[in-house]
N, C-alpha and C positions, 0 to 999 in steps of 0.2 A: 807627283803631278807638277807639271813646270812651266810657266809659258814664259815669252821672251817678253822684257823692256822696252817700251818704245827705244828706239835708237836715237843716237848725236844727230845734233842739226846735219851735219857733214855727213850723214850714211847716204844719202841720197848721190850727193854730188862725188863721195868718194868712188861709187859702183860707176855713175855713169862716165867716169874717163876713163873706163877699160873696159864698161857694155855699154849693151846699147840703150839710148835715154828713156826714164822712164815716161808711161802714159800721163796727160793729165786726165785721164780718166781711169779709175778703179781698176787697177788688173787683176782680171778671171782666169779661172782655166779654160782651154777650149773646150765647148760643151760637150758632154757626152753621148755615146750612139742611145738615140734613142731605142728607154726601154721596150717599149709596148710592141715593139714588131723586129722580126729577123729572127735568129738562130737563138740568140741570148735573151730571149724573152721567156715569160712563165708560158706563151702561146704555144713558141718553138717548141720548147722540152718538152710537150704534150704531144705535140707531132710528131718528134723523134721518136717517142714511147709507141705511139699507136702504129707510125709506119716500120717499128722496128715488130710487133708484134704482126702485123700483117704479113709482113715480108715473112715471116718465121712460119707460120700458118699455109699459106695460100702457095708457097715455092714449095714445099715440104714433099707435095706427092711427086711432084717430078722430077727433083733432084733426087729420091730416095730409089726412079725409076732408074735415071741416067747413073748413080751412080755406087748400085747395090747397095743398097742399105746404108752408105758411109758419108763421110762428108759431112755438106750442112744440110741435107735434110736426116741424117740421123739421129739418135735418140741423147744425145753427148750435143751437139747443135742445139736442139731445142732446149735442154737445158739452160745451151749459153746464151739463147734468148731470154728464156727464162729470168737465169739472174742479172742478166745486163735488164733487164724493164723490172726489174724490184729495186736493184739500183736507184736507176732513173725516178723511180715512182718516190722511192725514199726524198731524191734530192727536190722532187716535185714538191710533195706533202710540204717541207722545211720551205720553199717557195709560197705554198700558198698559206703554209702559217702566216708567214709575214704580211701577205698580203692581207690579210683577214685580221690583220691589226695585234696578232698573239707574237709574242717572244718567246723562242725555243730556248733554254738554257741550257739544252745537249749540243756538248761541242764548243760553248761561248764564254763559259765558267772558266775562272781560275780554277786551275786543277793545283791539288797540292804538291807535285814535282816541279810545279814553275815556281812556289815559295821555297823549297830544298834548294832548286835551280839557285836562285840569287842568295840563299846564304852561304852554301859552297863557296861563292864567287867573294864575300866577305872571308868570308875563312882564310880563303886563300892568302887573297889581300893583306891579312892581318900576320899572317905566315910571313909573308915578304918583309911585310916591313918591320918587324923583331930581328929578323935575319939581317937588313940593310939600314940597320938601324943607324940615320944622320948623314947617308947616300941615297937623294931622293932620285938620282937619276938613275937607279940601277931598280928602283922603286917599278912596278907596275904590271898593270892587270895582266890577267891567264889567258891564255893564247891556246886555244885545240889545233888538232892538227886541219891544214887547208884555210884556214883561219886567217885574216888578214892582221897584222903587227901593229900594236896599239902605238901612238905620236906622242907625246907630250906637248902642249902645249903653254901649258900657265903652272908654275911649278911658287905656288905663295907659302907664305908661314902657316898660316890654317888648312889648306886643301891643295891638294894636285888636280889637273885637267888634264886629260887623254882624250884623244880621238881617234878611229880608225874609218877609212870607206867603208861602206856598204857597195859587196859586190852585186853589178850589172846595175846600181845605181848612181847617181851625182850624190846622194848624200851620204854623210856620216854619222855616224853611234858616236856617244860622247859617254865618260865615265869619269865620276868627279869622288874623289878620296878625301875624307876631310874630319876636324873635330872642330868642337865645341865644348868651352870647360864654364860656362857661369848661368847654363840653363839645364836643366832634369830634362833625361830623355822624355821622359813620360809629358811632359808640355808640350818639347818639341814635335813628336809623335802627333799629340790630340789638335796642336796647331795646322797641321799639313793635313789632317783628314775631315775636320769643322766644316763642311760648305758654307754654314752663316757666316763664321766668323772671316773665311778667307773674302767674302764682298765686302768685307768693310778694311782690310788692311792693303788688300789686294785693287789699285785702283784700275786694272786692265780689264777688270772680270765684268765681263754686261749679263752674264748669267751661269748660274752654275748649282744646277738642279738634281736631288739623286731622283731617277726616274722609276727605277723597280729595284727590289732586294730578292736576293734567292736565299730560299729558307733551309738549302741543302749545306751550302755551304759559306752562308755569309756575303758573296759577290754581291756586288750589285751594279747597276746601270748609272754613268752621270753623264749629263748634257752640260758642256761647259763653251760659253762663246767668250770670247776673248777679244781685245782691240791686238788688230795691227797696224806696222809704221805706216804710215803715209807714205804714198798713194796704194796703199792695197786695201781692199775689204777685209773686214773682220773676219775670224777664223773662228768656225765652232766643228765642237770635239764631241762624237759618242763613245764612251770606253767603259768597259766593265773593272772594278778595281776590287781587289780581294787582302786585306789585311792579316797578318797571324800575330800572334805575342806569345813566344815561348821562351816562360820565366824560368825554366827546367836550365834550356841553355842562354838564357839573359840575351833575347834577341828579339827584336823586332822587323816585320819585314811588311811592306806592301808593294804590293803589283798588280799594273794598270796594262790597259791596252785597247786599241779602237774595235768596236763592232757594232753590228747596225740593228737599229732599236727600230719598229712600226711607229712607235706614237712619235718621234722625232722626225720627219720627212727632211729634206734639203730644205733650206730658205734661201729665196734670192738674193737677202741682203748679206749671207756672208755665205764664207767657201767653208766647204765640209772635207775637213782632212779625216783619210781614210786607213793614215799610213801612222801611227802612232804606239808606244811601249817608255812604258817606263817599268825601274823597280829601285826603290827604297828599300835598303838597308841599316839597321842602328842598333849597334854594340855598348852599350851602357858602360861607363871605367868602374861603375861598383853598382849600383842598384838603380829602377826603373826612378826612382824619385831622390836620387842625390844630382848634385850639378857634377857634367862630363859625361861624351859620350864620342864615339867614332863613326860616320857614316859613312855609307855607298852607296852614290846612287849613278844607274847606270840610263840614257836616255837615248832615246833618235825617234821622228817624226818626217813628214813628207809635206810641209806647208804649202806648198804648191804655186811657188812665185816662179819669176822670170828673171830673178836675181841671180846672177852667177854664181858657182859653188864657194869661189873664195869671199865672196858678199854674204852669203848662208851663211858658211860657216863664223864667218866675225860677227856676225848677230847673236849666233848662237852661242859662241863661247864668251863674249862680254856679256850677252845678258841671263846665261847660268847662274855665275856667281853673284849677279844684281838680284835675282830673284832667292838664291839660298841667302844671303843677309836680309830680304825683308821679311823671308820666313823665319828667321835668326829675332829680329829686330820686332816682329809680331807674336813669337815668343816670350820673350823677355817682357815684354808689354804688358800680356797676358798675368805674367807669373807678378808682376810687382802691383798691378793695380785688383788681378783678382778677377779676372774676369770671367764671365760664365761659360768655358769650354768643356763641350763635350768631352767627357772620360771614357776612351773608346777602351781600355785597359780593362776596364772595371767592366764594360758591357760585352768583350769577349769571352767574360770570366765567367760570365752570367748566362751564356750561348753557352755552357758547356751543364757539368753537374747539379749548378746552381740554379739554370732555369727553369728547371722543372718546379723548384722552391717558391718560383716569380709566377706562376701562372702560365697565366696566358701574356704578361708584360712583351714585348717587341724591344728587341735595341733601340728602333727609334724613340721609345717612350723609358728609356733609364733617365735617371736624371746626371744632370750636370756634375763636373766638377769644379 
């Protein structure tokens, strides 16, 4: 989970001599089609559903007249009305869930191949760079075929920067390769997943709430609003984020991503980005509670400004590595004065053989470390 640093005095003036000047008033996105009427409303898709069932019904005898049995009034037609309006009715239902205030979890869950997905992608990583050991420019992420070709950008003593496009959009994926040797994974870890603790080190955060937990598989829902630079409205986030800890192969991994919650609506005072993915990865140099450890983490969002892509992008790649030191620098803090961070380690551990031991106890109610 990452958001961006307020920017330099100069972000403003630097954009505006290559765009165009910004508002002095708060820039929005242009509003969207309203839902309540048209095609793409929960109205619509009820209409589609009924005029496709009618039309299915009421043509039937006389196409089946005109054209012997075959066609679309045959028995293979009605079918295909059939499952096109259970279709529909399914995507309805999931519509009027929402409306009716309930959160589906089918479908909006981390699934466990999207945590396999980003350790793969560590693996690999960690493959590369044994092999190019002390050539960081020959260093860098996996590529599939059609795939667009990772950039480098910021190549430091601690960590690498890569960026590639996102095809058919202006923005880009960002993938950041890095260690840390004088903090225990397991701090770092319990530091980045804390919601308490990230409002008090984190000064951009104006809120950041877990809203539901799924008991299937641990996921759960966070509302996180954020400050942006001046002159834009603050940004808030709905994303489901799903954690694993497998001590078997000494890895840690979390994975986030946007989706839309009923008890969260739009607020006019800030923009609701809708376009959001991260995933954390952390390979421990010896064990979850010794100091050293190698991460990956792989990012891209849709913040929805009017700032040119090379403006985006220098936001995003200076304020990456702003934001991993004061997650670094809010670690370290933790581990030397002791403070009371949730041990999400110990409460994964407890989600398994062990809870049955706990009762009825909830993750949220383990205690501290």
């Amino acid at each position: 989970m990452w958001s961006p640093r307020r920017p330099l005095a100069g972000l403003v003036s630097r954009c505006a001599r290559s765009g165009p000047a910004p508002s002095r008033t708060p820039l929005r996105d242009p509003p969207e089609r309203t839902r309540s009427t048209g095609q793409g409303s929960w109205a619509g898709s009820w209409w589609w559903l009924l005029r496709g069932r009618y039309r299915g019904r009421t043509g039937e005898a006389e196409r089946a007249r005109s054209t012997g049995g075959g066609g679309r009034g045959s028995w293979a037609w009605s079918w295909w009305w059939l499952l096109r309006g259970r279709v529909a009715f399914a995507a309805t239902g999931r519509l009027m869930a929402t409306l009716a205030g309930v959160f589906v979890w089918d479908g909006q869950r981390i699934e466990e191949e999207e945590l396999q997905r980003s350790a793969q992608e560590m693996k690999h990583m960690e493959n590369i760079s044994s092999l190019f050991q002390g050539d960081s420019q020959r260093l860098e992420p996996r590529v599939e075929q059609g795939e667009q070709p990772w950039e480098m950008i910021m190549d430091k003593k601690h960590f690498k920067l890569w960026r590639r496009p996102i095809e058919g959009t202006h923005l880009y994926q960002y993938r950041v390769f890095g260690s840390y040797t004088d903090v225990t994974p397991r701090q770092f870890f319990n530091v980045q997943l804390d919601t308490e603790y990230r409002k008090k080190w984190d000064s951009l955060v104006i809120k950041l709430d877990v809203i539901e937990r799924d008991s299937a598989t641990g996921s759960e829902v966070i509302h996180w609003v954020t400050h942006f630079p001046y002159p834009m409205y603050s940004r808030d986030y709905v994303y489901v984020r799903r954690y694993s800890v497998d001590r078997e192969n000494n890895l840690m991994v979390l994975v986030s991503r946007a989706v839309e919650h009923p008890s969260v609506p739009e607020d006019p005072e800030y923009v609701r980005v809708r376009t959001y993915e991260s995933q954390m990865v952390i390979r421990p140099h010896k064990t979850f509670d010794e100091n050293g450890f190698d991460y990956l983490l792989t990012y891209s969002d849709n913040p929805q400004t009017v700032f040119p892509r090379y403006c985006l992008s220098w936001m995003v790649s200076s304020g990456m590595p702003d934001f991993l030191e004061k997650l670094h620098t809010a670690a370290l803090k933790a581990k030397k004065l002791e403070l009371e961070v949730r041990d999400y380690l110990s409460a994964k551990g407890l989600e398994g053989s062990e809870a049955k031991a706990e009762g009825s106890r909830s993750p949220a109610q383990l205690e501290y470390a």
